[in-house]
Steps between C-alpha positions, in 0.01 A plus 500: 500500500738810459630284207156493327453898564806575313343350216362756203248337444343461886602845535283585174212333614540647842467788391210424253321352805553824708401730240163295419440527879540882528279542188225311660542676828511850307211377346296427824608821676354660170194347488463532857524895450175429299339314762536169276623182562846420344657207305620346809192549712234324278789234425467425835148538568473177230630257719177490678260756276325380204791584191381719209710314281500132535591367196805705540604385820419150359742597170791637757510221676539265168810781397621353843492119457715532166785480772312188673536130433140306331444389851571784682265682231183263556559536897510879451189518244332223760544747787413853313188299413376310843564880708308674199230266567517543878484907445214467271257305765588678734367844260196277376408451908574901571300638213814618354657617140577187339835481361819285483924576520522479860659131433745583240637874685540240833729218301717762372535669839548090628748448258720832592521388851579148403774663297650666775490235792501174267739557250861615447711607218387510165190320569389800727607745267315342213175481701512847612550624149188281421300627806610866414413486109153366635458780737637788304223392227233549708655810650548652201106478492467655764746791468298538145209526697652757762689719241128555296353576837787807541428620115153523620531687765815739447403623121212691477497526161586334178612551189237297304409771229848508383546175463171466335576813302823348378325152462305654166828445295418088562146553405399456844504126542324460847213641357524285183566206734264528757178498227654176332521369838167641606363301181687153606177480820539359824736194344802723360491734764485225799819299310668860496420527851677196588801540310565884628432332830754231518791615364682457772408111526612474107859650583523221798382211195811659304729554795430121585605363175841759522581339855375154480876345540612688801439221675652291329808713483487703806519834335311755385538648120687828449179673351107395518155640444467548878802750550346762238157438644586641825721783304208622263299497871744721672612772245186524324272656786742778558464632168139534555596760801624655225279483233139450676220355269166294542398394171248537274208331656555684805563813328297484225217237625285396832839319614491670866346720686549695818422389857186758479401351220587816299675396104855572450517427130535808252232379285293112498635447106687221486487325308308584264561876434849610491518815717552842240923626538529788742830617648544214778537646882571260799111398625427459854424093605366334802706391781346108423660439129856388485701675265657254324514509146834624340657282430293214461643241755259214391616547123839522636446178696355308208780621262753313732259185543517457109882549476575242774274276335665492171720225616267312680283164265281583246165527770702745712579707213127525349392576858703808549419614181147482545583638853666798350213573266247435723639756756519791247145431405386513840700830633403670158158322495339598845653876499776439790758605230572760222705368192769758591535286848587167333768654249666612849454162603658296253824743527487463900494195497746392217737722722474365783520142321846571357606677841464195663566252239877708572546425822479136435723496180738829505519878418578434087530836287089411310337383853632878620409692199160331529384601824627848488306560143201285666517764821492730257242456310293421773573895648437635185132326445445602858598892415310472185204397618483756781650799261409461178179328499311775293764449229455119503115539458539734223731321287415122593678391163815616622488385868274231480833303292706655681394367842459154313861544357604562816394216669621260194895621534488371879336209415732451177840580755338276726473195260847608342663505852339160503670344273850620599397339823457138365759247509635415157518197395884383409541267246658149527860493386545250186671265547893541357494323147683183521786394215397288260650145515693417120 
């Protein structure tokens, strides 16, 4: 045992372990200040409570069996299935909210204490890794969920008319977006729906295919889609404490409105009439709305769905392409997101990508230089939009490509870095010429 905590790597994931615990606690004592539930009091209130997400439970639990043999998978699935089916007669016979999870969150909880009192060694370590990559997804939910509550409730304002301001030099694409969507009907906008809805559950379909030999080998990869999932979760919703905004439909539509009924929005114009430039001022918001717009997580999300992907068979790859258009449709296309938001979200989460992808394979001289200009570009879209958003409205030919141009070199040092990072192929050596025979 004292052998196994002198390891660097235990002591690494001790530590990782710790620190996710004392976020989630800080998190609950914060939320708690706000009379809310935390993360880890409605994860615990769905063991017997109706779930609000079951198909995410469901897809946790699948991120789990990638450790298990076929067998042990059907008994698991079997089991998540029979107690769903037990918790959903007994809701049908109390008049209650009808809903499934409870099965899958009670498998993986079954399968961490089989870990600890059935199996030894690797075999426990392996499972636990499973168990915990299952959990963490869902509790990265949930600590989503929490963080949005905080915005909501410690900001009192937001800074939507400067990023709205400074969205004119991109010819205000939510607004351009959200009529072409509003002309799609019921069809486009209910397909939207669903895609901006499950994006989680499309990252687990990608993280599958990544981790689909761990069984066989008994390892999990260096780097996979899952790892800058939870990342993008974590980091992102602290910038909105810093940088507090609702979006357009909110702040420029009937998106929300107070608890007495009273309308927070500046003006109900989007999105058909593109509010008239005035010099922006932070705008008072309800204590309801979360502020979570810059960056745009769920473009950031998507971004790193489509790159992990990319080496996936030919379906995988069309799906998280369509995935990745689909989402910027839908956060442009029902007025949850500025243009402005997504440029910050490409750059986040290319970052972040490379960031991590370094952990896995090394420190090199272009992986360095590529997150500090990607951190840096991200800061300066941030101080741009909150500074200089009169100048960016006024001259939109000169910021608009800028902000695009922008974007492009971290995507282009992204792809470039890329490429270093693949192993060359080394040529087979000739064989040695042999004398000729006189």
């Amino acid at each position: 045992m004292l052998a196994a905590l002198r390891r660097p790597r235990t002591i690494l994931w001790g530590i990782a372990g710790i620190s996710v615990l004392g976020f989630l606690i800080a998190l609950e004592i914060a939320a708690r200040h706000y009379g809310l539930p935390g993360p880890i009091s409605n994860q615990a209130q769905e063991v017997i409570f109706g779930p609000k997400s079951g198909p995410l439970l469901y897809a946790g639990m699948g991120l789990m069996m990638v450790v298990l043999t076929w067998r042990e998978r059907f008994i698991a699935a079997g089991a998540a299935v029979a107690i769903d089916i037990v918790f959903f007669l007994v809701r049908w016979a109390a008049d209650a909210r009808m809903t499934f999870g409870n099965g899958a969150l009670w498998v993986l909880l079954g399968c961490a204490v089989i870990a600890v009192t059935r199996r030894t060694g690797r075999e426990r370590a392996l499972l636990l890794k499973g168990v915990g990559l299952g959990l963490l997804l869902v509790a990265g939910r949930k600590t989503g969920d929490t963080w949005l509550l905080i915005t909501s409730k410690a900001l009192p304002t937001t800074l939507d008319r400067y990023v709205a301001t400074a969205d004119h030099a991109l010819g205000n694409p939510s607004w351009l977006m959200g009529r072409a969507v509003e002309a799609t009907g019921p069809v486009g906008a209910h397909i939207l729906d669903f895609v901006y809805a499950q994006l989680a559950v499309a990252a687990v379909v990608v993280a599958l295919y990544q981790l689909r030999n761990v069984a066989k080998e008994r390892r999990f990869p260096g780097h996979y889609l899952v790892r800058t999932f939870l990342v993008i979760g974590l980091v992102g919703p602290a910038i909105y404490m810093i940088f507090p905004v609702v979006g357009p439909v909110f702040a420029f539509g009937t998106g929300a409105f107070g608890t007495g009924g009273e309308h927070w929005a500046l003006a109900n114009v989007w999105p058909h009439t593109v509010p008239p430039l005035h010099a922006p001022q932070p705008m008072p918001y309800d204590d309801l709305t979360p502020r979570n717009c810059m960056p745009s997580l769920h473009t950031a999300w998507a971004v790193t769905i489509f790159i992990h992907s990319r080496k996936g068979p030919r379906f995988l790859r069309i799906a998280g392409t369509f995935w990745l258009i689909a989402t910027l449709t839908a956060t442009l296309g029902f007025g949850y997101h500025y243009g402005v938001d997504l440029i910050a979200g490409v750059v986040f989460a290319l970052t972040i990508e490379t960031a991590l992808r370094c952990l896995d394979r090394g420190w090199d001289r272009p992986a360095v230089a590529l997150v500090a200009y990607g951190t840096v570009v991200f800061a300066a879209l941030l101080t741009s939009y909150r500074y200089l958003p009169m100048e960016m409205a006024t001259h939109p030919w000169v910021f608009g490509p800028l902000l695009v141009l922008a974007m492009a070199s971290v995507v282009y040092g992204y792809v470039r870095v890329g490429r270093l990072w693949e192993p060359k192929a080394v040529p087979e050596p000739r064989p040695a010429p042999q004398p000729e025979l006189v």
